[in-house]
Each structure stands twice: as C-alpha cells, then as structure tokens.
LOGU-272593 format. One record per residue (C-alpha): x, y, z; residue number from 1; residue in one letter. Coordinates in steps of 0.1 Angstrom, whole numbers, plus 5000, padded with zeros to 4 digits. Layout:
+------+------+------+-----+------+
!   xx !   yy !   zz !  nr ! rest !
+------+------+------+-----+------+
!    X !    Y !    Z ! NUM !    A !
...
+------+------+------+-----+------+
***
This chain:
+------+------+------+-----+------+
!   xx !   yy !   zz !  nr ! rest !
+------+------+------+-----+------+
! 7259 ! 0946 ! 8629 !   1 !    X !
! 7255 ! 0933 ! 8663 !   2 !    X !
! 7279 ! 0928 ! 8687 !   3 !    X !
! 7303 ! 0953 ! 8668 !   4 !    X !
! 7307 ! 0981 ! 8694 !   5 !    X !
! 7309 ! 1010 ! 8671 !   6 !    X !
! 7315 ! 1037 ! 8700 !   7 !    X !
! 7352 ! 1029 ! 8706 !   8 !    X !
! 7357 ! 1039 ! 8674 !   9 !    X !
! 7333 ! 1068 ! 8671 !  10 !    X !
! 7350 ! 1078 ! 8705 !  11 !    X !
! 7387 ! 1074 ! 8688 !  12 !    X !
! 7381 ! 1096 ! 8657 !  13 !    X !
! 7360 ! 1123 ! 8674 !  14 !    X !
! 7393 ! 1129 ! 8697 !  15 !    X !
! 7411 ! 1123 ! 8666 !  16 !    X !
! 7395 ! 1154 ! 8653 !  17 !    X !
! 7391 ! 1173 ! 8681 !  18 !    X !
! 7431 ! 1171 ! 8686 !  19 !    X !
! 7441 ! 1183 ! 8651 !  20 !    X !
! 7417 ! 1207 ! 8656 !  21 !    X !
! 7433 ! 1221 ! 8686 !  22 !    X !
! 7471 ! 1216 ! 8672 !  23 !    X !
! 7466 ! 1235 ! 8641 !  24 !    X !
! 7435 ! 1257 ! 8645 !  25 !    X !
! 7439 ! 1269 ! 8681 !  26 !    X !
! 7416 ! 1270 ! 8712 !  27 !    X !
! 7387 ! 1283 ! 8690 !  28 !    X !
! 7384 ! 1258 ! 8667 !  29 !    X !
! 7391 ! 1227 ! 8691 !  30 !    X !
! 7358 ! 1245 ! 8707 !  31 !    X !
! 7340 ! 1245 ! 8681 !  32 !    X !
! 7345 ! 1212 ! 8670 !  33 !    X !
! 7335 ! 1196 ! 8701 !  34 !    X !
! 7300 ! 1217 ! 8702 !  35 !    X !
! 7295 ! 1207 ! 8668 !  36 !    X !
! 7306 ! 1170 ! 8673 !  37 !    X !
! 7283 ! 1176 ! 8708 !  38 !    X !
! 7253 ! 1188 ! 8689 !  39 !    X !
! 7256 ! 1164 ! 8660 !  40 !    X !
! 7252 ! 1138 ! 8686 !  41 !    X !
! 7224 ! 1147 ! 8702 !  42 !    X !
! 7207 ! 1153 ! 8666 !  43 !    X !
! 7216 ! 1119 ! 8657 !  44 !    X !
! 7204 ! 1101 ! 8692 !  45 !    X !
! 7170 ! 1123 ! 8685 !  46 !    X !
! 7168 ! 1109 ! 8651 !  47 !    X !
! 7173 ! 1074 ! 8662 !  48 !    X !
! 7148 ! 1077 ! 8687 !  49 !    X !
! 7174 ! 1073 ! 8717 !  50 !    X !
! 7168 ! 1108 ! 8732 !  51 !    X !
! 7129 ! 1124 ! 8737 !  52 !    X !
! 7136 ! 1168 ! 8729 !  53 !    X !
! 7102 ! 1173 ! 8741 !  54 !    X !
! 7114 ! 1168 ! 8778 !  55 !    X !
! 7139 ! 1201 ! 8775 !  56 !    X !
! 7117 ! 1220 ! 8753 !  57 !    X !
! 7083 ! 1219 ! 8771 !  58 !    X !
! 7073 ! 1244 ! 8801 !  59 !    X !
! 7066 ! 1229 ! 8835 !  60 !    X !
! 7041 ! 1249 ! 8855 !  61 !    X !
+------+------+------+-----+------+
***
C-alpha cells in the first residue's frame, strides 16, 4: 500500500469515536476512549517496531 496515507483516516475515525463517546457516554467515557485509543497506539507502534519501550522502562544511574 504505498503512497496511501492511512493516518487521515485513522485520525478521522478515532475523533469519530472519541465524539460519540463524549455525546452519549459523558466525560468519563470520552476519557477513556482516548487512553485506550492512546495506549493501543503506542502498543501497535511497539509492535511494528516504530517505538523502542526499553528507553522508558530502564533505570538511568
């Protein structure tokens, strides 16, 4: 798939979401959709390969 830029429309139904969230669920929900959507993010960069965990979970001395 290249040249397709998928985040447009990654971007469009996340805000998709996080808007019916907030219309019909309240301030609690829209929250927890966007640290779920957040996390599920950073899980999937970390999968790909795109994002190194070790950096925030190692101790600097």
């Amino acid at each position: 798939m290249e040249g397709v830029q998928l985040w447009p429309i990654v971007g469009l139904a996340f805000g998709s979401v996080l808007g019916v969230a907030g219309a019909f669920g309240g301030f609690g929900a829209f929250v927890l959709v966007l640290v779920l959507g957040l996390l599920g993010f950073l899980a999937g960069r970390a999968i790909q390969g795109d994002l190194d965990l070790s950096d925030l979970f190692t101790r600097r001395t």
